[in-house]
mmCIF file as gemmi writes it, N, C-alpha and C atoms, coordinates in Angstrom:
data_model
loop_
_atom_site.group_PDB
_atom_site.id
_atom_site.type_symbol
_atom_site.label_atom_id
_atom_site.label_alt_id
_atom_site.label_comp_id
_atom_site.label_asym_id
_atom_site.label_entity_id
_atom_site.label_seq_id
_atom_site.pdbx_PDB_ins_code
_atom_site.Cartn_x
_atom_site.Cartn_y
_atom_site.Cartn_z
_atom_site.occupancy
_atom_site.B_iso_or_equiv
_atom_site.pdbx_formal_charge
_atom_site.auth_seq_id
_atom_site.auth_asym_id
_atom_site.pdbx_PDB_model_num
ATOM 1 N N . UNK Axp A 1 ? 0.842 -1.192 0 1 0 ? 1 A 1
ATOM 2 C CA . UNK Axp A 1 ? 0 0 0 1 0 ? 1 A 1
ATOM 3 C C . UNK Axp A 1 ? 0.877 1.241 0 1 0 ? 1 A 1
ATOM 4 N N . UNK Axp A 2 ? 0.468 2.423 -0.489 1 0 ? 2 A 1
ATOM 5 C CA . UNK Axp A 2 ? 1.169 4.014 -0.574 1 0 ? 2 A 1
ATOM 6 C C . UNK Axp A 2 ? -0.54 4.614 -0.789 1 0 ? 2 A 1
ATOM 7 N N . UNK Axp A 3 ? 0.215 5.558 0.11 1 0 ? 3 A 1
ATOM 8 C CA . UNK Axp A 3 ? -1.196 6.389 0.794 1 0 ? 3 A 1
ATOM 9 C C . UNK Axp A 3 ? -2.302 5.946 0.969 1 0 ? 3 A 1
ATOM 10 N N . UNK Axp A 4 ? -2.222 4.84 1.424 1 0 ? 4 A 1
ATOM 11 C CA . UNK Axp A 4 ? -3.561 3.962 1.954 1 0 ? 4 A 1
ATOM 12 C C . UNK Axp A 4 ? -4.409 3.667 0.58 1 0 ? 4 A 1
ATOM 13 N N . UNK Axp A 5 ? -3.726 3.507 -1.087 1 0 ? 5 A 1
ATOM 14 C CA . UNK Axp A 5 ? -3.973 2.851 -1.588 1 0 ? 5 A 1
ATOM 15 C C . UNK Axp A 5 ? -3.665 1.479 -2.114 1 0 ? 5 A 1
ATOM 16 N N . UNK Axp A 6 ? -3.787 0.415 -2.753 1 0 ? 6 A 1
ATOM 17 C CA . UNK Axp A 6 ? -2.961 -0.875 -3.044 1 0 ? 6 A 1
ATOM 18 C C . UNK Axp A 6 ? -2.497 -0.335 -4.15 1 0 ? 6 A 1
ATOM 19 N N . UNK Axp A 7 ? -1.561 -0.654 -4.334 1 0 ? 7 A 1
ATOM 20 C CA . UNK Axp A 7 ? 0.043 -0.016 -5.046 1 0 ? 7 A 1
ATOM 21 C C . UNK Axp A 7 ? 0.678 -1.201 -5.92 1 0 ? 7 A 1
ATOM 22 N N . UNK Axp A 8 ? 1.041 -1.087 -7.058 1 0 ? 8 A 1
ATOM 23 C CA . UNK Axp A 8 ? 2.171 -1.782 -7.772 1 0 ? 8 A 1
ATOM 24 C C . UNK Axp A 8 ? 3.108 -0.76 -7.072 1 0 ? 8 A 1
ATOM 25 N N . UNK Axp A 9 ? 4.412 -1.653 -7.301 1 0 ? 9 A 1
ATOM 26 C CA . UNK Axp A 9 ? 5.681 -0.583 -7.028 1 0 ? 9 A 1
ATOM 27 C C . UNK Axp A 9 ? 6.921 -1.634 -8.356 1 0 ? 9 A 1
ATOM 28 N N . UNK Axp A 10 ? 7.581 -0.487 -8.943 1 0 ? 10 A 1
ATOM 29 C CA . UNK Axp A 10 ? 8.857 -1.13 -9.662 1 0 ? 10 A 1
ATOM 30 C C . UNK Axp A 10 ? 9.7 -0.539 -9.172 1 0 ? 10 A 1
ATOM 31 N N . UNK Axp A 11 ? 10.693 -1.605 -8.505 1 0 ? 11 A 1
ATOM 32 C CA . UNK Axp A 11 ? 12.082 -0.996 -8.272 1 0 ? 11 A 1
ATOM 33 C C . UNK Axp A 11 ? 12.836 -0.925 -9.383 1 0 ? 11 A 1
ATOM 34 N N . UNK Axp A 12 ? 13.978 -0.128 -9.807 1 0 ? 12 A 1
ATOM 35 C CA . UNK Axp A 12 ? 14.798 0.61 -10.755 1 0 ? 12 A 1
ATOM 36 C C . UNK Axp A 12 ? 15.977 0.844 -10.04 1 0 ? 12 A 1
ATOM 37 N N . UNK Axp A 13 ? 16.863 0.253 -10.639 1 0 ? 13 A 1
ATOM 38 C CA . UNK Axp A 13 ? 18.444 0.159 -10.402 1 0 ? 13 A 1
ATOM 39 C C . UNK Axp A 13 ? 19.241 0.559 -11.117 1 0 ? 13 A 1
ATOM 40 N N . UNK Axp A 14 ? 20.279 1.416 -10.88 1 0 ? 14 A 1
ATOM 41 C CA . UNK Axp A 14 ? 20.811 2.02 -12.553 1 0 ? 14 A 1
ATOM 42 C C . UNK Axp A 14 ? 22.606 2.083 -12.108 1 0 ? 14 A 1
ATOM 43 N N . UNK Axp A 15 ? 23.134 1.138 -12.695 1 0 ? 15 A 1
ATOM 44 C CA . UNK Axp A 15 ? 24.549 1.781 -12.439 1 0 ? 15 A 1
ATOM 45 C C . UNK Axp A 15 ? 25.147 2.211 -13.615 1 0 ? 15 A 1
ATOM 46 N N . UNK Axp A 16 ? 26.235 3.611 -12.773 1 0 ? 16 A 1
ATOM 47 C CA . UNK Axp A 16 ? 26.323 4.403 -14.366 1 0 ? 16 A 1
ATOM 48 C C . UNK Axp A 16 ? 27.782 3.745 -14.472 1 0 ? 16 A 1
ATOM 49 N N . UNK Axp A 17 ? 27.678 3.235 -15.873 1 0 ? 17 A 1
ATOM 50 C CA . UNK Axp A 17 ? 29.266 2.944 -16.575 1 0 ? 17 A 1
ATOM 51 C C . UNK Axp A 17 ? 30.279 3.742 -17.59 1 0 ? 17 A 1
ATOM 52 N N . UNK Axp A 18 ? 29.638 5.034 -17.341 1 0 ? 18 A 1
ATOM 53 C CA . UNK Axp A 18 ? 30.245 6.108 -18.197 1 0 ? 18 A 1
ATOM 54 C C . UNK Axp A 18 ? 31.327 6.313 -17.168 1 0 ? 18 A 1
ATOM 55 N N . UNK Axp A 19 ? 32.039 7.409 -17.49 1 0 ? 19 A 1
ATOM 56 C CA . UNK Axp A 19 ? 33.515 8.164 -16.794 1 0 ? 19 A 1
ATOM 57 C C . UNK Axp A 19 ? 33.224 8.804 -16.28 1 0 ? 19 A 1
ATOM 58 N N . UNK Axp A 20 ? 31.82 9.776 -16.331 1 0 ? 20 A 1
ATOM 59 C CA . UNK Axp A 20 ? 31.795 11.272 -15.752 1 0 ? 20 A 1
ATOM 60 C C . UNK Axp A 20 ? 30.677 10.736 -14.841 1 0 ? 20 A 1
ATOM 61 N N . UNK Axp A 21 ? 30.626 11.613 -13.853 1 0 ? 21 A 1
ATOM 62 C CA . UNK Axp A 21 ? 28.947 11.291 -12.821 1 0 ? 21 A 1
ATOM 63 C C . UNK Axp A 21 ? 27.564 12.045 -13.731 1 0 ? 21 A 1
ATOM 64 N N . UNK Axp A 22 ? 27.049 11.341 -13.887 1 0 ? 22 A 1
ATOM 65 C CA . UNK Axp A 22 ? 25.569 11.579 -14.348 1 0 ? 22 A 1
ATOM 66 C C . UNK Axp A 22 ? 24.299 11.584 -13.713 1 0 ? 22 A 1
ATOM 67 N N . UNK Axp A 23 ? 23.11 11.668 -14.046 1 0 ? 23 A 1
ATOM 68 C CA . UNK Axp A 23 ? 22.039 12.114 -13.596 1 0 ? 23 A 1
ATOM 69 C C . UNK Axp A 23 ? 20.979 11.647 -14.462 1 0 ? 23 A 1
ATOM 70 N N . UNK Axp A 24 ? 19.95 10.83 -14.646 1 0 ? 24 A 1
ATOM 71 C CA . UNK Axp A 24 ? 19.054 10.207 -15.506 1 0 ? 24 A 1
ATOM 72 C C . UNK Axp A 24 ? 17.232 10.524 -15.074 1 0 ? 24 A 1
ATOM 73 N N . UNK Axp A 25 ? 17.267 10.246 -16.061 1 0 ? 25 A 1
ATOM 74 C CA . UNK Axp A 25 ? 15.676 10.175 -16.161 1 0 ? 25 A 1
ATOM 75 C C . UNK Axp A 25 ? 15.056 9.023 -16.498 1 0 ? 25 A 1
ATOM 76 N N . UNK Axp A 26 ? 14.277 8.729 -15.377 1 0 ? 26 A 1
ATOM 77 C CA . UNK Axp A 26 ? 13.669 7.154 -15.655 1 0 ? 26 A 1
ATOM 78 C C . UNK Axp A 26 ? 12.004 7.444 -16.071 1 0 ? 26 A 1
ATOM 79 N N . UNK Axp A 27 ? 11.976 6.729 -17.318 1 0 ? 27 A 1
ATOM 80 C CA . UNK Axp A 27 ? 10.14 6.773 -17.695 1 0 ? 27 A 1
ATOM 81 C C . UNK Axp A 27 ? 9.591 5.276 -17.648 1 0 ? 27 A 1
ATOM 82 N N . UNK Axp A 28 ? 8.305 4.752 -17.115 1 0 ? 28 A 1
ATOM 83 C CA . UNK Axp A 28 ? 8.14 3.518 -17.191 1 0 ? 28 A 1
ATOM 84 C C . UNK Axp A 28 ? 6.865 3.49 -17.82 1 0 ? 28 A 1
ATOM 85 N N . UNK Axp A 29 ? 6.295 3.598 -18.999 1 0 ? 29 A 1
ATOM 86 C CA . UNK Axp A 29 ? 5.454 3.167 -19.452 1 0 ? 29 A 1
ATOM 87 C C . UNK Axp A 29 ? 4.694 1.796 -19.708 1 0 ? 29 A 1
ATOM 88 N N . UNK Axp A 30 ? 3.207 1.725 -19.278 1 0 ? 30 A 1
ATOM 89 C CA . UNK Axp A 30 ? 2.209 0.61 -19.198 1 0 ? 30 A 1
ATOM 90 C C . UNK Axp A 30 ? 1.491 0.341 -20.215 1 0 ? 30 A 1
ATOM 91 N N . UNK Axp A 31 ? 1.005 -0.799 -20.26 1 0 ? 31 A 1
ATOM 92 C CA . UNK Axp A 31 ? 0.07 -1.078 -21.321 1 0 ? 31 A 1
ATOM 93 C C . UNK Axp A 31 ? -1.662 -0.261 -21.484 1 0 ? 31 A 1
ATOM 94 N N . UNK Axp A 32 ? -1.475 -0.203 -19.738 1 0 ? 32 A 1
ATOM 95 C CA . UNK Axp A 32 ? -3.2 0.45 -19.398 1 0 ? 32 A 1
ATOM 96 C C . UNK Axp A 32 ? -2.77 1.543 -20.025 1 0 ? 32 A 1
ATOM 97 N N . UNK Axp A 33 ? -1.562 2.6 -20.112 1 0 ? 33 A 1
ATOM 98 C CA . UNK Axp A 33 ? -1.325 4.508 -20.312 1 0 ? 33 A 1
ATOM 99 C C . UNK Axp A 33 ? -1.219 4.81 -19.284 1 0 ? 33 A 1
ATOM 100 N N . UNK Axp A 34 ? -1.169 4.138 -17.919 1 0 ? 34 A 1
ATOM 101 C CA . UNK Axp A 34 ? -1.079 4.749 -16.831 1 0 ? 34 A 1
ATOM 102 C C . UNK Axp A 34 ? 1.02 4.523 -17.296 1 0 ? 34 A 1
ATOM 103 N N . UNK Axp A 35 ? 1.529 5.958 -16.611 1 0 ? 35 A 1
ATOM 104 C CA . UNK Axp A 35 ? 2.779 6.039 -16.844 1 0 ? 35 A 1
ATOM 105 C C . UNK Axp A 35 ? 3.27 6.606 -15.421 1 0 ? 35 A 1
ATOM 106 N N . UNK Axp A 36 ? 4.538 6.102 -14.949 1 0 ? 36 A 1
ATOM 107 C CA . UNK Axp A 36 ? 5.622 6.771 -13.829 1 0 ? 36 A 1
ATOM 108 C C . UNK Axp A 36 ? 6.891 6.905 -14.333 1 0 ? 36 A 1
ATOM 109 N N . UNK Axp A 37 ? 7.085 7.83 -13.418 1 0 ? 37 A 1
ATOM 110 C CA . UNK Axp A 37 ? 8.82 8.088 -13.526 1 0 ? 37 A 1
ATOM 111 C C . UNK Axp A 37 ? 9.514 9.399 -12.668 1 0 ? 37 A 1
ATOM 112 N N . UNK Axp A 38 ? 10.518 9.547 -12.631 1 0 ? 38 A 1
ATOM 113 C CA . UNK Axp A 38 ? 11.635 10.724 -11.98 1 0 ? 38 A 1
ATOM 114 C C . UNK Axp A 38 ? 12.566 10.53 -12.696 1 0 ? 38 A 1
ATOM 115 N N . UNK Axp A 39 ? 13.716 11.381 -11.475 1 0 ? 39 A 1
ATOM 116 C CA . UNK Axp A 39 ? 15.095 11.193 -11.915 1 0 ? 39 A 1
ATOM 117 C C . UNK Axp A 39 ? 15.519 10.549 -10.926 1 0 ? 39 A 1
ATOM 118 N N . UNK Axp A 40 ? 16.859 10.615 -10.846 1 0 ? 40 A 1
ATOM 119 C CA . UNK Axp A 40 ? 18.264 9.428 -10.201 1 0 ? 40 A 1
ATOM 120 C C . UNK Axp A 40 ? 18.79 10.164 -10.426 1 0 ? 40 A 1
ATOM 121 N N . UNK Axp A 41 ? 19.971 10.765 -9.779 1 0 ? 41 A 1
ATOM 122 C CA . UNK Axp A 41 ? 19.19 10.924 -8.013 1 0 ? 41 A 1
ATOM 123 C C . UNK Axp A 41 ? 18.43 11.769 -8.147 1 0 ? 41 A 1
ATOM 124 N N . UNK Axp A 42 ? 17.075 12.083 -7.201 1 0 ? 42 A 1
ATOM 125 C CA . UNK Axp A 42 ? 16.046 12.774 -7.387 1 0 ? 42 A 1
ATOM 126 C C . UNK Axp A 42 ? 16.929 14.43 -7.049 1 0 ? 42 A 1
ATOM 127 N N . UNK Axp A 43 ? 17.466 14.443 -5.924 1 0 ? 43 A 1
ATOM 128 C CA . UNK Axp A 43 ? 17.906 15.662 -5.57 1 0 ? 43 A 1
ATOM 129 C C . UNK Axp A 43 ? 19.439 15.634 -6.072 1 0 ? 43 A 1
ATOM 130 N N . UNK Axp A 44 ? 20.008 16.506 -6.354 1 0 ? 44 A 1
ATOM 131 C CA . UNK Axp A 44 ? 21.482 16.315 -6.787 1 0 ? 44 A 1
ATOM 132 C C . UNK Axp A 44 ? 22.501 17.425 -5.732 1 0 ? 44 A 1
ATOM 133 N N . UNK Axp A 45 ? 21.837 17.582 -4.512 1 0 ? 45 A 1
ATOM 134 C CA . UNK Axp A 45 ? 22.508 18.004 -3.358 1 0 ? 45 A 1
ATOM 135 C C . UNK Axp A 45 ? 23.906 18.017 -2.819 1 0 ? 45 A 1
ATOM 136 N N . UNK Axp A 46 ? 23.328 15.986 -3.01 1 0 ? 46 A 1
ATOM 137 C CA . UNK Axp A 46 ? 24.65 15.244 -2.569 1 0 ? 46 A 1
ATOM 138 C C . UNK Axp A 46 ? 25.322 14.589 -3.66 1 0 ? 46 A 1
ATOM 139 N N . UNK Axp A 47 ? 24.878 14.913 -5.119 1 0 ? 47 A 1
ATOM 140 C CA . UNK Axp A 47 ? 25.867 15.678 -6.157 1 0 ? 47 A 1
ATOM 141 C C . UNK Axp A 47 ? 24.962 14.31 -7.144 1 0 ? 47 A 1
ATOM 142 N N . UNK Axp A 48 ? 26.19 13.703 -8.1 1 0 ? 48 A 1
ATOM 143 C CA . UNK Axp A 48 ? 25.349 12.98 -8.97 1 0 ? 48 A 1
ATOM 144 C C . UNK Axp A 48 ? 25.523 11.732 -8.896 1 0 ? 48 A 1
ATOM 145 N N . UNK Axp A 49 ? 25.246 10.503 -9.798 1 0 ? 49 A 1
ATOM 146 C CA . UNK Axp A 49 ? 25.11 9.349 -9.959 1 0 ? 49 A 1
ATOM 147 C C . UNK Axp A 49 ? 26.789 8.951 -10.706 1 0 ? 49 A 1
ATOM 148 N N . UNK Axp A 50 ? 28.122 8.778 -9.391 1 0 ? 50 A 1
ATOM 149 C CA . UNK Axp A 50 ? 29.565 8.634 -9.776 1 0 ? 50 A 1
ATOM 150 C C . UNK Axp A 50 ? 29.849 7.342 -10.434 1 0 ? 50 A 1
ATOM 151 N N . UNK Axp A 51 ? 30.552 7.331 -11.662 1 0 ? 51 A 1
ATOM 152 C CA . UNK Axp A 51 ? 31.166 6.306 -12.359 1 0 ? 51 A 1
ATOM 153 C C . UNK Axp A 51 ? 31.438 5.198 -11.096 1 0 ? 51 A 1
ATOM 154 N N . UNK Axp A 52 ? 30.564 4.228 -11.866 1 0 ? 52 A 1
ATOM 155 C CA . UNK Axp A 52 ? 30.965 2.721 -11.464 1 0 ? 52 A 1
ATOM 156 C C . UNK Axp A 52 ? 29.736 2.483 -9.748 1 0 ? 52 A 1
ATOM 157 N N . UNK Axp A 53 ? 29.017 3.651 -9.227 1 0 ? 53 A 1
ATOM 158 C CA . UNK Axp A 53 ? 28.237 3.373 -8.693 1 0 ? 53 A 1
ATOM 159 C C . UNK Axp A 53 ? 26.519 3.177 -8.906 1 0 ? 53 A 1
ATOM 160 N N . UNK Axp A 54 ? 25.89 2.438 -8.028 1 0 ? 54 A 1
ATOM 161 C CA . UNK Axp A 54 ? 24.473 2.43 -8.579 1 0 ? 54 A 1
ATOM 162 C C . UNK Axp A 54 ? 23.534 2.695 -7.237 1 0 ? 54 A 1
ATOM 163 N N . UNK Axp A 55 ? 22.368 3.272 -7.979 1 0 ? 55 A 1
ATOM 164 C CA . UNK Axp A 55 ? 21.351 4.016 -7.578 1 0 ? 55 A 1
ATOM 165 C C . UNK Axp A 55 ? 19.894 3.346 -7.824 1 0 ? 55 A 1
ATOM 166 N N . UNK Axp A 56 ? 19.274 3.048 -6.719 1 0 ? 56 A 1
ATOM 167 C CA . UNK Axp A 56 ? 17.724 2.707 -6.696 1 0 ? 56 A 1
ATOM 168 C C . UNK Axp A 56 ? 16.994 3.621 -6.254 1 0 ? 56 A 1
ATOM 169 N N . UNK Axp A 57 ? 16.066 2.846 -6.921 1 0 ? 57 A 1
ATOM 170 C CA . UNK Axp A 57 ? 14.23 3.536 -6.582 1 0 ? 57 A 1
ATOM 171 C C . UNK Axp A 57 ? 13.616 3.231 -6.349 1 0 ? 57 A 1
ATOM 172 N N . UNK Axp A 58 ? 12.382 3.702 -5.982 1 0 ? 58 A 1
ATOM 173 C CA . UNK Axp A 58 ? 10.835 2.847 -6.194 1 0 ? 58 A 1
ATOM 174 C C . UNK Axp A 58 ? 9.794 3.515 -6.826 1 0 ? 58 A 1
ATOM 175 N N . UNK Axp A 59 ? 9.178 3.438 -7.41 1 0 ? 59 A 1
ATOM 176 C CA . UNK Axp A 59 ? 8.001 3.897 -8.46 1 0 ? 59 A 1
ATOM 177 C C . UNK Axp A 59 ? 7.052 3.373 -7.966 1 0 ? 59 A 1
ATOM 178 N N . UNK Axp A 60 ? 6.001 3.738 -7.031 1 0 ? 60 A 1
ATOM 179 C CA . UNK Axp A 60 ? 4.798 3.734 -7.13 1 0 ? 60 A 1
ATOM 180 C C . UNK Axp A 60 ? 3.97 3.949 -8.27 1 0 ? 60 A 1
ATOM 181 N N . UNK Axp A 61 ? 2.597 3.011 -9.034 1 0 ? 61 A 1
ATOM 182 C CA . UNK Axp A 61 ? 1.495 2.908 -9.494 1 0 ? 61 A 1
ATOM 183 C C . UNK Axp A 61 ? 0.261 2.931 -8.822 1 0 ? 61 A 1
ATOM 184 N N . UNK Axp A 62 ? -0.504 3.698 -8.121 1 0 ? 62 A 1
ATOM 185 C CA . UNK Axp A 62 ? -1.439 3.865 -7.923 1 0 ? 62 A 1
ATOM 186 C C . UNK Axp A 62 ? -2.626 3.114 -8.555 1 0 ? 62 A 1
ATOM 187 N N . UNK Axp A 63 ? -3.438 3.122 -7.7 1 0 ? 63 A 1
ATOM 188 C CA . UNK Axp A 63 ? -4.869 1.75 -8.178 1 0 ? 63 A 1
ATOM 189 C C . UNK Axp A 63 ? -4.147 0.804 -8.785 1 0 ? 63 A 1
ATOM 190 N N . UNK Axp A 64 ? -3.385 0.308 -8.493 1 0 ? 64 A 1
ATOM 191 C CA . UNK Axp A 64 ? -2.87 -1.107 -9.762 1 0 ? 64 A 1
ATOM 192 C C . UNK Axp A 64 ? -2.468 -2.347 -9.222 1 0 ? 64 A 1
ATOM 193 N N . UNK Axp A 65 ? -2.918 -3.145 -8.787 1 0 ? 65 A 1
ATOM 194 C CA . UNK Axp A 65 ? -2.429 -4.423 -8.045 1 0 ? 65 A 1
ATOM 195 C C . UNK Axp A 65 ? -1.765 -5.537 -8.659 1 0 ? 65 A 1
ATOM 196 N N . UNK Axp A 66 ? -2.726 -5.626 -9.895 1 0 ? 66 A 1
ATOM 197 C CA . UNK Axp A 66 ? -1.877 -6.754 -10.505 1 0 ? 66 A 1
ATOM 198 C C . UNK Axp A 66 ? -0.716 -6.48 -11.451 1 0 ? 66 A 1
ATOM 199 N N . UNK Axp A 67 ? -0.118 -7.156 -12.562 1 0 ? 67 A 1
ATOM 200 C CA . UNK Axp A 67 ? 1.107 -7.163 -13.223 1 0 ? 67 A 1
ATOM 201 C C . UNK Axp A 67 ? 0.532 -6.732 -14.827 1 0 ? 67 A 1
ATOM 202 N N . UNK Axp A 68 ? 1.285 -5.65 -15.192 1 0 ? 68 A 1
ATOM 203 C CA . UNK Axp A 68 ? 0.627 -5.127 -16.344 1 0 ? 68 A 1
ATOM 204 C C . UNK Axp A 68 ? 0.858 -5.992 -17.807 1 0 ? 68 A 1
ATOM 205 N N . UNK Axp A 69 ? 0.431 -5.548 -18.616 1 0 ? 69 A 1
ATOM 206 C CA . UNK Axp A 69 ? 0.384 -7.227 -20.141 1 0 ? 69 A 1
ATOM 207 C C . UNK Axp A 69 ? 1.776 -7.117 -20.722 1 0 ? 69 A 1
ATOM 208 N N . UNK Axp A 70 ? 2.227 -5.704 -20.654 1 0 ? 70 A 1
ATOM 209 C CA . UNK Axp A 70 ? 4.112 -4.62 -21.333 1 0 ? 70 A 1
ATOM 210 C C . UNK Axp A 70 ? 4.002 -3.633 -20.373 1 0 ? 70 A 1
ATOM 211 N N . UNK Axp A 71 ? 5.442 -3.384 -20.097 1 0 ? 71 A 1
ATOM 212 C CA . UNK Axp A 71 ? 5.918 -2.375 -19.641 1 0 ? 71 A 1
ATOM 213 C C . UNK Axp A 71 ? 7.088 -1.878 -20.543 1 0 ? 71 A 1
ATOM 214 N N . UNK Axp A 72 ? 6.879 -0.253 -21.014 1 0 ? 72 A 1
ATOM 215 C CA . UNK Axp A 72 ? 8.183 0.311 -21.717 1 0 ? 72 A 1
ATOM 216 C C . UNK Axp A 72 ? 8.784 0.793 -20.426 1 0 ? 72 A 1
ATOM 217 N N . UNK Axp A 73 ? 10.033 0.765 -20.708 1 0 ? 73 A 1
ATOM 218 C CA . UNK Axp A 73 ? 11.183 1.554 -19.955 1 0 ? 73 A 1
ATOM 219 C C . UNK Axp A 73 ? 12.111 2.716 -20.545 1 0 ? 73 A 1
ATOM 220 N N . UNK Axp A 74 ? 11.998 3.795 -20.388 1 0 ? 74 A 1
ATOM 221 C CA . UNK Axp A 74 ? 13.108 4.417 -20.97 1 0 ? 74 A 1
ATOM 222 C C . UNK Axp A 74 ? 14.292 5.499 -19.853 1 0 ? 74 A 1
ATOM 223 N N . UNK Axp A 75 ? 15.343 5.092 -20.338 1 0 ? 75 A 1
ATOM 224 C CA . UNK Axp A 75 ? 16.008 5.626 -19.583 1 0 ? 75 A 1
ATOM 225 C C . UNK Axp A 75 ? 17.371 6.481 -20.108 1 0 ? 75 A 1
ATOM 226 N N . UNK Axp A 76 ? 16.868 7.957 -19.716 1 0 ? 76 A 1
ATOM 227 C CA . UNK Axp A 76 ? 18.135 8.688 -20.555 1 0 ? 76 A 1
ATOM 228 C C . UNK Axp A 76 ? 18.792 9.852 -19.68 1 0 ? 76 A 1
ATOM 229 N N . UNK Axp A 77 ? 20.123 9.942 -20.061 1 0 ? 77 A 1
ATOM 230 C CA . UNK Axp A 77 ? 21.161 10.988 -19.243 1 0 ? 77 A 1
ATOM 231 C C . UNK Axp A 77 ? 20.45 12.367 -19.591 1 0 ? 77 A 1
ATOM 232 N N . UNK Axp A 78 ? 21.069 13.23 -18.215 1 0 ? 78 A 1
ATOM 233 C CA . UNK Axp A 78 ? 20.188 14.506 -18.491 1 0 ? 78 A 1
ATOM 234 C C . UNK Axp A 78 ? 21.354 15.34 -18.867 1 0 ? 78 A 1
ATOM 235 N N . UNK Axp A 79 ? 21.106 16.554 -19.892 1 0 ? 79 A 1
ATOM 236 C CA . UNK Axp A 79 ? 21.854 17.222 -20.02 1 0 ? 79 A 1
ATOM 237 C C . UNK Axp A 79 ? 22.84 18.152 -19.087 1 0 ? 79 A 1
ATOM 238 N N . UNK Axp A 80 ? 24.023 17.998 -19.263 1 0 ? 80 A 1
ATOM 239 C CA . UNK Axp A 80 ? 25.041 19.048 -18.207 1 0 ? 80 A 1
ATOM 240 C C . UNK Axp A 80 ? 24.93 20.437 -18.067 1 0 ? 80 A 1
């Protein structure tokens, strides 16, 4: 459950194998059109996503309990 609704959740793991520290954008598209996503790392405070380390998430889906028919994933570096 998330906010006292029943929840799908996808965890998202991303390790970056580039040279420089980066910062991504995760999109997870469904078969219903219901769609989630952010970035990695959400806040970049404590700076970015450093070569050769990895970064999780969780994505809440709202109303969605069971397992969807496709899921797209897209995942791309954000500009410097």
């Amino acid at each position: 459950k998330w906010e006292g609704v029943n929840t799908l959740h996808f965890k998202v793991s991303l390790k970056n194998v580039s040279d420089t520290p980066q910062r991504y954008r995760v999109n997870i598209f469904l078969d219903n059109g219901k769609a989630v996503g952010g970035l990695l790392p959400r806040k970049t405070k404590k700076g970015l996503v450093k070569p050769g380390q990895t970064v999780s998430f969780v994505y809440p889906v709202k109303n969605m309990t069971g397992k969807p028919g496709s899921i797209d994933i897209r995942i791309t570096t954000m500009g410097k």
